[in-house]
C-alpha positions in Angstrom: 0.0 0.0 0.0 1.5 3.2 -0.6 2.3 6.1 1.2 1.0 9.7 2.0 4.0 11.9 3.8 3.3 14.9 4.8 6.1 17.5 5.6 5.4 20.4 7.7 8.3 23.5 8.1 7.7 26.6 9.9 9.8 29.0 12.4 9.7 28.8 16.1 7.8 32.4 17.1 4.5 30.6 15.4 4.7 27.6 17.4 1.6 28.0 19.4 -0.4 29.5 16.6 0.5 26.1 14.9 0.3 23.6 17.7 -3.1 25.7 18.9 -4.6 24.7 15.2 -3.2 21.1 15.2 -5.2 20.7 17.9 -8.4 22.1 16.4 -8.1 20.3 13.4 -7.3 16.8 15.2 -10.9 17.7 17.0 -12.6 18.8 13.9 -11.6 16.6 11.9 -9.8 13.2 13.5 -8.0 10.7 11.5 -10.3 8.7 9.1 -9.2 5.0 9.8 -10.9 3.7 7.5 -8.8 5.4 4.7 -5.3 4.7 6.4 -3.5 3.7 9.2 -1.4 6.3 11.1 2.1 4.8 10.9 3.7 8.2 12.0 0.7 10.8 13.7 3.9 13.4 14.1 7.1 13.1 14.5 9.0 16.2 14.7 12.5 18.3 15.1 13.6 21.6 15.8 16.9 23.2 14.5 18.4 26.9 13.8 15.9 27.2 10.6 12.8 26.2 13.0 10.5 23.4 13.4 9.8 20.2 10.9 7.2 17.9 11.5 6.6 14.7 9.5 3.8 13.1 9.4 3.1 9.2 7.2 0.3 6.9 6.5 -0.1 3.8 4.9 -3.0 3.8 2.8 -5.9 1.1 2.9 -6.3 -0.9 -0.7 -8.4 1.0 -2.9 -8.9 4.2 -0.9 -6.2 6.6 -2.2 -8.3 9.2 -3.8 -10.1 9.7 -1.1 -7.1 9.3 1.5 -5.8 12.1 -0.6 -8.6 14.3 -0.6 -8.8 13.9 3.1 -5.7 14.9 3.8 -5.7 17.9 1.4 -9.1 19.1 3.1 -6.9 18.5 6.5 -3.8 20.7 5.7 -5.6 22.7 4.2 -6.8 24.5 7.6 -2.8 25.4 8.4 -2.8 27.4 5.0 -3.6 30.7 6.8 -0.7 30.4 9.0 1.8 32.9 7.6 5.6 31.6 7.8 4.4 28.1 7.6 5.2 25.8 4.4 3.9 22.0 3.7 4.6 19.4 1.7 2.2 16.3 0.8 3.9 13.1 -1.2 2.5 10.2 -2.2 5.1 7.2 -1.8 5.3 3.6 -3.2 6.1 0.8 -1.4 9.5 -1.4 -3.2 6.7 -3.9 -4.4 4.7 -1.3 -6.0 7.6 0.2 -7.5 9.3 -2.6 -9.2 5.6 -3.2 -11.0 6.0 -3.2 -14.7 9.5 -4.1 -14.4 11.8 -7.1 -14.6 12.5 -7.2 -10.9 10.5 -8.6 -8.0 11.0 -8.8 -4.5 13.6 -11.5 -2.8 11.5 -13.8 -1.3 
């Protein structure tokens, strides 16, 4: 199953605005299991350019559209927050990968 990563950057002096709204959202809007499975809910770092937080789920066979409108209707209630930037990736698993090639996994 593949992958939805989320990466969050923003500087320390909006901190609280941002942790304040993750916990609004998380209330407003709580992880949809059926969709995914939280393998990271937020894991995060902080270093001289500010705070990163990374986020990953695993996404549930045959629900990645709507695992991936989810989570764009999710971040989208941090777009207001000014200074803070976000990435949202889907990644494949090696298996789904190496589909439609000449390699498989070692078994």
């Amino acid at each position: 199953m593949p992958y939805i990563i989320v990466q969050i950057w923003y500087p320390t002096d909006i901190a609280t605005e941002v942790t304040e709204k993750f916990f609004e959202v998380v209330k407003e809007m709580p992880f949809d299991r059926s969709l995914a499975k939280e393998t990271i809910q937020v894991a995060s770092n902080t270093n001289k350019n500010g705070i990163e937080v990374l986020s990953i789920a695993e996404v549930k066979q045959g629900k990645l559209e709507e695992a991936w409108a989810w989570g764009r209707k999710r971040m989208g209630y941090f777009q207001g927050i000014k200074g803070l930037e976000y990435d949202m990736r889907l990644w494949s698993t090696l298996a789904e990968a190496l589909e439609g090639t000449d390699y498989s996994l070692p078994e």
